[in-house]
C-alpha positions in Angstrom: -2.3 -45.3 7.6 1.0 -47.8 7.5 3.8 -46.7 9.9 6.1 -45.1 7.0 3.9 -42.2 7.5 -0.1 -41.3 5.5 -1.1 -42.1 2.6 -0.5 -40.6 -0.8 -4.2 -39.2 -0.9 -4.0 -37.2 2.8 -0.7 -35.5 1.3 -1.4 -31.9 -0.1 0.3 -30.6 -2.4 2.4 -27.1 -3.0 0.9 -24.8 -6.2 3.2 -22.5 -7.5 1.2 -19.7 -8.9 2.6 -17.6 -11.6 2.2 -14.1 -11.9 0.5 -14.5 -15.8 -1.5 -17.0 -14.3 -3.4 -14.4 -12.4 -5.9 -12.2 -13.0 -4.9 -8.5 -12.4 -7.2 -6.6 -10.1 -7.6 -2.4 -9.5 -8.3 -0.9 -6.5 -8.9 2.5 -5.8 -8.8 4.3 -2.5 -10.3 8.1 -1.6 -7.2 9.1 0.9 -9.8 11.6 2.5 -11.5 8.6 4.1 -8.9 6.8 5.7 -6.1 7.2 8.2 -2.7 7.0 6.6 -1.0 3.8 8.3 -4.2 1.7 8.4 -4.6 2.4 4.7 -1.0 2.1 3.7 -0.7 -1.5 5.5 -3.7 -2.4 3.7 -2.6 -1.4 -0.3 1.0 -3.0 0.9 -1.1 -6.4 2.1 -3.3 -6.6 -1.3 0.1 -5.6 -3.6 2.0 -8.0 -2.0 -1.1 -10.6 -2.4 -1.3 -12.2 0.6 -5.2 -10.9 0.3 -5.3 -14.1 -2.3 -6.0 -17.8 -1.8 -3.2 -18.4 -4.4 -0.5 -16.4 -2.6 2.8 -17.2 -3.9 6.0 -15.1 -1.5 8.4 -15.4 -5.4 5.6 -13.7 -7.6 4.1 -10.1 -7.5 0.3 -9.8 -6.2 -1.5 -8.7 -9.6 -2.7 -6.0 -8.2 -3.2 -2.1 -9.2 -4.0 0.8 -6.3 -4.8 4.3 -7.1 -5.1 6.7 -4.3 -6.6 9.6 -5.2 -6.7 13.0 -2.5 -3.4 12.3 -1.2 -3.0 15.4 0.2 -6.7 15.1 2.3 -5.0 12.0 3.6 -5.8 12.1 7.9 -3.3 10.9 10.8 -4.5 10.4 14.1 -2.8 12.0 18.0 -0.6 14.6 17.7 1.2 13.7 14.3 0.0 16.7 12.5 2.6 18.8 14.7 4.6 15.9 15.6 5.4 13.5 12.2 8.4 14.8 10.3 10.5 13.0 7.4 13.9 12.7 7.3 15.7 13.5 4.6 20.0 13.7 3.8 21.5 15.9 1.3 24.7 13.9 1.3 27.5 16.8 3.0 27.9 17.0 6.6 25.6 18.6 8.5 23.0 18.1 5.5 20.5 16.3 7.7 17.1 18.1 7.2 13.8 16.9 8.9 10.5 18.1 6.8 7.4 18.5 9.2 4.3 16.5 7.9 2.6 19.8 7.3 5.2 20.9 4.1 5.2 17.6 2.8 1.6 17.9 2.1 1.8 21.6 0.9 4.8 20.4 -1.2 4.8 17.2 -2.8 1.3 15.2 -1.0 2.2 11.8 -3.1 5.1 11.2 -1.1 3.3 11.0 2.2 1.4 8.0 0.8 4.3 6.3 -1.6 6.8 6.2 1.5 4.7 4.8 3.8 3.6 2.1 1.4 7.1 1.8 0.3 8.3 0.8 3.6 5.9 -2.1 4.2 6.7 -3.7 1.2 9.8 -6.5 0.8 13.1 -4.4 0.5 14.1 -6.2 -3.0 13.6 -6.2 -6.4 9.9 -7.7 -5.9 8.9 -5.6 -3.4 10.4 -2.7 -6.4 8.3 -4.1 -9.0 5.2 -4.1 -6.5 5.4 -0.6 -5.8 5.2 0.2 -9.3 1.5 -1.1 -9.1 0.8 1.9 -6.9 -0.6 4.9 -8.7 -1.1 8.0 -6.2 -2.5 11.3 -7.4 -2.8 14.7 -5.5 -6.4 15.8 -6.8 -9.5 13.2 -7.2 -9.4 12.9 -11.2 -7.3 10.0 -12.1 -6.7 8.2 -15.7 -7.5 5.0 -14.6 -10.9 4.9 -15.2 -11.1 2.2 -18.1 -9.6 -0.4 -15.7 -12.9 0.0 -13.5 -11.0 0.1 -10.5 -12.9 -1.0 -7.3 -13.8 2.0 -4.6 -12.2 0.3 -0.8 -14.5 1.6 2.2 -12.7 3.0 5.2 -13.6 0.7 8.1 -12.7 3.7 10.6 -15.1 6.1 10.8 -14.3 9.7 10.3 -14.3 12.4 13.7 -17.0 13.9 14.4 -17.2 18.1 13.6 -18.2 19.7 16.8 -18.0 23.1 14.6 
């Protein structure tokens, strides 16, 4: 090492990854199985694709999700009573707050699509990510030629003292 600083071989170097460049990947959760924030944080980490040794922050992750059983999709404490969404219909007083409980009776896919929504980037990339998310209510999904790969919850599910 001279004193201007190391040597040209000890200096990495920055690899800009484009998105063509990268392979695309499908992954395919059972919402049954998991708890809704742990699973949404992990589909917003892989479409981001910071899962990924070539990581670039400019370029979408490559990656497809489908959820299938949206509406099967489990929360943990009191959220079944307590979780609402908020909603505005745009005139005054049009402030309405829909319980967790109608939202799955209602429209499921939303449950899973805003909470992935809202931990991804809030710009166009994180708009063009989202679009790799694919969330059905039942468990038949038309993704099946892509071969996508089945995620194992990592928390197991309570036990039925029935």
């Amino acid at each position: 090492m001279n004193k201007r600083g190391p040597s040209v071989s000890t200096i990495m170097r920055t690899t800009h990854v484009r998105a063509v460049d990268v392979e695309e990947r499908w992954f395919l959760y059972d919402a049954s199985d998991h708890i809704l924030g742990r699973m949404a944080a992990k589909i917003a980490f892989q479409l981001i694709g910071k899962d990924r040794p070539t990581y670039t922050p400019s370029e979408p992750g490559a990656t497809h999700v489908v959820v299938i059983n949206a509406g099967a999709v489990r929360v943990t404490g009191n959220k079944d009573e307590a979780k609402t969404y908020k909603r505005y219909t745009g005139y005054p007083s049009g402030q309405r707050l829909i319980p967790i409980e109608k939202m799955r009776e209602k429209n499921p896919i939303e449950i899973i699509t805003l909470a992935v929504r809202r931990m991804l980037p809030k710009n166009r990339l994180g708009h063009t990510m989202l679009k790799s998310l694919k969330v059905y209510g039942g468990s038949d999904h038309p993704h099946s030629a892509q071969a996508p790969v089945l995620q194992a919850s990592t928390t197991p599910k309570p036990a039925d003292n029935g």
